[in-house]
C-alpha atoms as one frame of an Amber mdcrd trajectory, in Angstrom:
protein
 -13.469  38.410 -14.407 -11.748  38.459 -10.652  -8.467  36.189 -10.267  -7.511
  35.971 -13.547  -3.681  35.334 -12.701  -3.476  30.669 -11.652  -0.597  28.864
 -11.068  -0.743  25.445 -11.671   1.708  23.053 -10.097   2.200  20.477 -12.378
   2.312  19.480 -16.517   0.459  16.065 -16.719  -2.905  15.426 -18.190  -4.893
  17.433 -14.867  -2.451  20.092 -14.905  -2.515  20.647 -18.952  -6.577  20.027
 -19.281  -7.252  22.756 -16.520  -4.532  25.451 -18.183  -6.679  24.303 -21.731
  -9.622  25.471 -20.361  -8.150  28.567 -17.673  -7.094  30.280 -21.186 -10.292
  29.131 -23.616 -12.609  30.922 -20.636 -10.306  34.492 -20.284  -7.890  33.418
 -17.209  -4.603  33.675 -17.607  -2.545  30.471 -16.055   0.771  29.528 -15.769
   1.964  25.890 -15.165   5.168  25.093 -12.855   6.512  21.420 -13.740   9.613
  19.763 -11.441  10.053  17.232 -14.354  12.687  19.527 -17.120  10.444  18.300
 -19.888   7.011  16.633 -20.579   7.207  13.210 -18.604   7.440  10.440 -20.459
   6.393   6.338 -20.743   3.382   5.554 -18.199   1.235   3.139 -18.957  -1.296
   2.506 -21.824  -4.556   3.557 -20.882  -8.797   3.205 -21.665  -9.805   6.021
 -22.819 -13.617   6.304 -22.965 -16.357   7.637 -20.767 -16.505  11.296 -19.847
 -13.059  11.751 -20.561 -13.350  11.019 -24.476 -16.797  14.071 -23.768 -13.902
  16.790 -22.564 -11.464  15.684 -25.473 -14.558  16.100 -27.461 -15.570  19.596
 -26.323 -11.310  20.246 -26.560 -11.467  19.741 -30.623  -8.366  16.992 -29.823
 -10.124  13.591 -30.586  -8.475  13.524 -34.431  -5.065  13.871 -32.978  -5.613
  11.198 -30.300  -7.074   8.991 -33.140  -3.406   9.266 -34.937  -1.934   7.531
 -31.456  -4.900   5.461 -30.464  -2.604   1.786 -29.940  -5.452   0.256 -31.796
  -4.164  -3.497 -30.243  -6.098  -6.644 -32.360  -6.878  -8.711 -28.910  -5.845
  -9.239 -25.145  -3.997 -12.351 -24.783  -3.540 -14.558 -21.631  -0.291 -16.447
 -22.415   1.480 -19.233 -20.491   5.710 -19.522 -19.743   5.961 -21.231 -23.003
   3.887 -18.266 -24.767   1.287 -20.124 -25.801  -2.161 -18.504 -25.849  -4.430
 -19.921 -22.953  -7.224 -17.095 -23.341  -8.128 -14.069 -25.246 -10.083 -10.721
 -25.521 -11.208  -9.300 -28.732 -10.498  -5.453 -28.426 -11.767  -4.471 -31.525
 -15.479  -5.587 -30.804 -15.234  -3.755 -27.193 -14.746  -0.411 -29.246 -17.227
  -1.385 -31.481 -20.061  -1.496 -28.867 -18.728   1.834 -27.248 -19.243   2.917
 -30.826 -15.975   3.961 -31.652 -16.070   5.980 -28.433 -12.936   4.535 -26.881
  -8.915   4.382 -27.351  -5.720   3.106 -25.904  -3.217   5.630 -25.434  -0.023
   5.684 -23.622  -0.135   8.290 -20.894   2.679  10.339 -22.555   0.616  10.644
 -25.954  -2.124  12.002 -24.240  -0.306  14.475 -21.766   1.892  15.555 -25.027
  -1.244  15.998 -27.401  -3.242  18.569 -24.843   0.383  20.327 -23.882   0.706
  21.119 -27.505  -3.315  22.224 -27.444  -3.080  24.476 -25.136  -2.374  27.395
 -27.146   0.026  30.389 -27.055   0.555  32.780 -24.465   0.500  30.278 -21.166
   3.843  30.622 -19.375   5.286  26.987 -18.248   7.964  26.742 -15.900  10.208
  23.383 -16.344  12.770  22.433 -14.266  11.456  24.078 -11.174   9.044  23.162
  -8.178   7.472  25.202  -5.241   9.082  25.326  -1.899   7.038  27.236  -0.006
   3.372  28.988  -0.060   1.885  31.485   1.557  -1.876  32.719   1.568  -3.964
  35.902   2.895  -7.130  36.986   1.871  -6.271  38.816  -1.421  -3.983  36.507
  -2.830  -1.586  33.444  -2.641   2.143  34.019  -2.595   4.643  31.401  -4.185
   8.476  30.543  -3.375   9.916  28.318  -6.181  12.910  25.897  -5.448  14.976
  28.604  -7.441  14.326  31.051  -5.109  11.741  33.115  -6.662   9.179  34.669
  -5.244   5.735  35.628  -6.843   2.170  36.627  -6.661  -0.808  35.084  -8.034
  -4.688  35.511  -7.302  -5.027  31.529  -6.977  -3.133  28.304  -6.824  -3.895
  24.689  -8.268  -2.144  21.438  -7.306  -2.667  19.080 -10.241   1.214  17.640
  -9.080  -0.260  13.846  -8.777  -0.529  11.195  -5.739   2.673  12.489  -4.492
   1.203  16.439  -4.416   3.662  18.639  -3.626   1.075  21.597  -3.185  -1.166
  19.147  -1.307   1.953  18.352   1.531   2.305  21.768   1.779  -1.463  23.280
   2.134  -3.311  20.091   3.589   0.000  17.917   5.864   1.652  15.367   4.892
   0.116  12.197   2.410  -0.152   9.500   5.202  -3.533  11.375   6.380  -5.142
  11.000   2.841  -3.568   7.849   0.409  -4.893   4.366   0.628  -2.772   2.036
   0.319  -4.491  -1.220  -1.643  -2.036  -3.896  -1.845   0.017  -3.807  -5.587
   2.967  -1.555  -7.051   2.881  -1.199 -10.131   6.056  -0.596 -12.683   5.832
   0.305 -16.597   9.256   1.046 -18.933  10.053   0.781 -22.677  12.861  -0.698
 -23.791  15.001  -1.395 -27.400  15.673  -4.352 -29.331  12.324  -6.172 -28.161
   9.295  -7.410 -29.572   6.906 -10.366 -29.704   6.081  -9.392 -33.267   2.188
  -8.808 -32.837  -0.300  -6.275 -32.420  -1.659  -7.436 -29.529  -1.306  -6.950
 -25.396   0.383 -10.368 -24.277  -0.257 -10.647 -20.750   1.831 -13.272 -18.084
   0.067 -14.160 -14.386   1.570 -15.869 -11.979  -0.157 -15.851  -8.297  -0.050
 -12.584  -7.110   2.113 -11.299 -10.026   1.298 -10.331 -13.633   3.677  -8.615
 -16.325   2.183  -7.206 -20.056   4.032  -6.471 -22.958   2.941  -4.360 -26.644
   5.727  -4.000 -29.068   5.235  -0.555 -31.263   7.094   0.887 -33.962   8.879
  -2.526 -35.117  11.185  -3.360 -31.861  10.298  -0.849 -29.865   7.999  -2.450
 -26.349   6.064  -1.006 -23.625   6.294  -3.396 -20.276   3.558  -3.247 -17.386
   4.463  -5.128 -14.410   2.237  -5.423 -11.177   2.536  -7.200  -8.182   0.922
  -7.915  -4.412   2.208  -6.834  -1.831   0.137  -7.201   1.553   2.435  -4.112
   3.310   3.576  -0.885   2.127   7.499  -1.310   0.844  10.506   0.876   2.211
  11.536   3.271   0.279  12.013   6.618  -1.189   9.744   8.175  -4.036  12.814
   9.413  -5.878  15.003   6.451  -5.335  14.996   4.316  -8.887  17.794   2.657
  -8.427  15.778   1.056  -5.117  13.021   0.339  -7.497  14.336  -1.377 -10.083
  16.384  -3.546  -7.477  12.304  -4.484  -6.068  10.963  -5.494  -9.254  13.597
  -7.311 -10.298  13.704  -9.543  -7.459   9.766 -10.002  -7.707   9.583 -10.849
 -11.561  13.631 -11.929 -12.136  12.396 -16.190 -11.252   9.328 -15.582 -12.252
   9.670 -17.267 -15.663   7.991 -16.068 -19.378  10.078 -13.426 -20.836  10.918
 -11.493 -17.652  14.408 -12.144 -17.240  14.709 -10.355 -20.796  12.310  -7.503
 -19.889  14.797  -6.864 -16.544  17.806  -7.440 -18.503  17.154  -4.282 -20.046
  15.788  -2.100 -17.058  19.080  -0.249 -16.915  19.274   1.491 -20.534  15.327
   2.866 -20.002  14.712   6.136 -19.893  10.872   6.474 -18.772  11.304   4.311
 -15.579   8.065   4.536 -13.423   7.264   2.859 -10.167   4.852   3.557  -7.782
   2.197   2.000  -5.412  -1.852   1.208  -6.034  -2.987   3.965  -3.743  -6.323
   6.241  -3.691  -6.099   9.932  -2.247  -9.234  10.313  -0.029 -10.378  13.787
   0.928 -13.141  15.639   3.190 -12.479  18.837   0.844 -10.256  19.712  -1.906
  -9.813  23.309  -1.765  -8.452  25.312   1.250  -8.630  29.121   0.490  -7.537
  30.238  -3.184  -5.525  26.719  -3.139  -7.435  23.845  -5.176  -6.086  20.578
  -5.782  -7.354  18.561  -9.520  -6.697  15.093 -10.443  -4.266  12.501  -8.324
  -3.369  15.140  -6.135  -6.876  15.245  -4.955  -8.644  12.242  -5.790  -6.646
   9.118  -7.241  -8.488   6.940  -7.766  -6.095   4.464  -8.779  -5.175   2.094
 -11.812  -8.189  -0.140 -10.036 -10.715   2.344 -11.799  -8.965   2.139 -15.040
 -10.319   5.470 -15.300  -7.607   8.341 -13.609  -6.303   9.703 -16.496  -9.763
  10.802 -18.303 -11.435  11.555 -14.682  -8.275  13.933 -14.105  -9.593  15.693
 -17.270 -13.541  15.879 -16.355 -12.401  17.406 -13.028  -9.980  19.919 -14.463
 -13.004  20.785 -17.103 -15.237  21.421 -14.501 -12.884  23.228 -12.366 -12.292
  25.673 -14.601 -16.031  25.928 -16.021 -17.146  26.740 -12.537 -14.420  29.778
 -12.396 -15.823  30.823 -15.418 -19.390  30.947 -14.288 -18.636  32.423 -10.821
 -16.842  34.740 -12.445 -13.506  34.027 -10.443 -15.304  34.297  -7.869 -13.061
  31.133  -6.285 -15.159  30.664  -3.163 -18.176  29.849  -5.030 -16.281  27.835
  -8.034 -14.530  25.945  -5.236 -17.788  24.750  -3.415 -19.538  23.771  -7.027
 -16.293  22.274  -8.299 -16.631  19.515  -5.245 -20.656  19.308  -5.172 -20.718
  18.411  -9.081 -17.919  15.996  -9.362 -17.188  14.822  -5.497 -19.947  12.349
  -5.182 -19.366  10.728  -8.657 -15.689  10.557  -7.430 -16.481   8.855  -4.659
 -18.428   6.484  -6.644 -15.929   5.581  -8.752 -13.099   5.105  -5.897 -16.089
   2.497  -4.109 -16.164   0.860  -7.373 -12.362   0.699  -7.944 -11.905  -0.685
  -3.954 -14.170  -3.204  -4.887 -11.990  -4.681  -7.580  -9.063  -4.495  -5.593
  -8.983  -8.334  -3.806  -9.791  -9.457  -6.888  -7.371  -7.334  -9.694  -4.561
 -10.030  -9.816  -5.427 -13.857  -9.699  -3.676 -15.341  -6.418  -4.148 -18.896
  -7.634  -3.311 -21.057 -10.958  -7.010 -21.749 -10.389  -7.660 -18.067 -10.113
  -5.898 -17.468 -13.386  -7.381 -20.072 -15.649 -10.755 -18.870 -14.238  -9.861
 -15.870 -15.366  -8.434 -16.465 -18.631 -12.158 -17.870 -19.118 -14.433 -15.028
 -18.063 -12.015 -12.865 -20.341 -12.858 -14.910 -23.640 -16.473 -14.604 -22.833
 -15.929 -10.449 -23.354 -15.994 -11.185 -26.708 -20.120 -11.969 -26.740 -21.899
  -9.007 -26.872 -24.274  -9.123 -23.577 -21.365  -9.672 -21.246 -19.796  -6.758
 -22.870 -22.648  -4.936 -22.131 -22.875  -5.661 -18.097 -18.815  -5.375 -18.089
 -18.633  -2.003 -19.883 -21.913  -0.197 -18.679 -19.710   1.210 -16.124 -17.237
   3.133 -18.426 -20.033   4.717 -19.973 -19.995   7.759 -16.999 -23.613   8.051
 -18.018 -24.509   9.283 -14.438 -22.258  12.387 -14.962 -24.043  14.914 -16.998
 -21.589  17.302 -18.277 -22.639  21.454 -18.280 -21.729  23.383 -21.135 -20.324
  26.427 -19.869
């Protein structure tokens, strides 16, 4: 086996799935994460398709099971909380046959970190500052100051790629920007007393709550926005000032959800973007997941497509032997044309993923309870099935 010796740049579900699978086939990786622990909050997640295959093939599906959200229904309520539509979850799974959960990103990400078995060095608290690349092997400065060798390098660091600014220029060239930020926190002291999603539209603006272990509740928040907004990746304090003024008149429970924005601890914020590519490899530098191909909380679909591509990334260094030229070229002609599929599909949902209109919400509201017979659940679910993407057993 050539180029046994990967660095991955990042500890999130790409980053963790591809260091699974690096070890399982006789590499040996290492993971470098700028976060000084596992990440934590995100938001809840569908997990079905070709990413519940890999979890399969990873032996982790039992402990996923244990922290599968297993939410009763979907409910559309109105400012006085009062239910004005509905989606039964439970008969959704059971025409996937059981094939699907609801996981919070964090569960996930924590469940393969603590599969990936002994012997894989990870680096917290540091990121890389600098890389350098010949023809025998890629050479790494860390933010620390360190300086090492390894035989190839994988950015699985998310939409915001670190390796990807450094290797390919700077983001503007590849994300798409599609019109919504998106913001998800837990908070204390909080719950609706249910075990379901409550969900709150107004035009252009929708906020969903799920209370979990007794007061303990998860907030999504989303929101239009026709331009990109000003400001820096790393600036929270920015953030949270943004989405309270979008959701603090909006009316429902928000000014209780905000109220409490300042004691959180898993703060996220971030745009709707995809990351569009012409290749995603340069050299012995990959990139897997986000960092590569986002395709956005449109697709429903980036955390378990993150883990198909880190599967098959790794499968294809197995075959080729480390031989990263020709893993590199099968890695994209496998899995870049379904990704591109899925990123067409996700665009096309994008004018229509937040109602703009009290017409557009009670419409719907309606279309929503109709999930619950089984034929429409059929022509809406088809396409979480992956059944195009044939998985190889390597």
């Amino acid at each position: 086996m050539d180029n046994k010796n990967i660095l991955i740049s990042g500890a999130g579900i790409a980053g963790t799935t591809l260091a699974f699978w690096l070890k399982k086939f006789g590499f040996n990786p290492a993971i470098i994460e700028n976060s000084p622990e596992l990440r934590k909050g995100g938001h809840a997640i569908d997990f079905m398709g070709a990413g519940f295959d890999v979890a399969e093939k990873m032996k982790i599906i039992p402990a996923l099971k244990e922290v599968d959200i297993n939410f009763s229904k979907l409910v559309f309520v109105d400012s006085n909380n009062k239910e004005r539509g509905s989606m039964n979850y439970q008969k959704i799974k059971n025409f996937l046959n059981g094939r699907a959960f609801t996981l919070f990103r964090s569960d996930l990400a924590k469940i393969i970190y603590q599969n990936i078995g002994e012997g894989v060095e990870i680096i917290f608290g540091d990121t890389i500052a600098k890389i350098d690349q010949t023809e025998k092997e890629v050479t790494v400065t860390f933010q620390s100051g360190k300086t090492r060798n390894f035989d190839l390098l994988v950015g699985a660091d998310g939409l915001h790629s670190n390796v990807r600014k450094l290797v390919f220029g700077n983001e503007s060239q590849f994300e798409k920007y599609y019109g919504y930020y998106t913001s998800s926190f837990t908070i204390d002291n909080f719950s609706l007393g249910n075990n379901a999603f409550s969900m709150y539209n107004v035009p252009y603006k929708q906020v969903a709550v799920f209370s979990k272990d007794g007061n303990k509740t998860t907030t999504f928040f989303i929101f239009a926005s026709p331009e990109k907004l000003s400001y820096q990746h790393h600036d929270i304090a920015k953030q949270k000032q943004i989405l309270k003024s979008e959701f603090e008149n909006s009316g429902w429970k928000c000014p209780e959800l905000l109220s409490k924005i300042d004691s959180t601890t898993d703060f996220y914020f971030d745009s709707v973007s995809q990351i569009k590519m012409e290749n995603w490899y340069k050299g012995r530098i990959a990139l897997v997941g986000d960092a590569g191909y986002c395709p956005s909380l449109l697709s429903g679909k980036g955390s378990t497509l993150a883990m198909v591509g880190a599967y098959i990334l790794a499968g294809e260094l197995k075959q080729a032997t480390g031989n990263y030229k020709t893993a590199f070229e099968q890695y994209e002609i496998l899995f870049k044309p379904f990704m591109e599929k899925k990123q067409k599909s996700a665009r096309s949902f994008a004018k229509s993923f937040i109602p703009k209109s009290n017409f557009g919400i009670w419409l719907r509201n309606k279309i929503f309870k109709l999930m619950s017979v089984s034929i429409i659940s059929k022509l809406f679910l088809n396409q979480f099935k992956d059944s195009e993407l044939k998985l190889k057993e390597y």
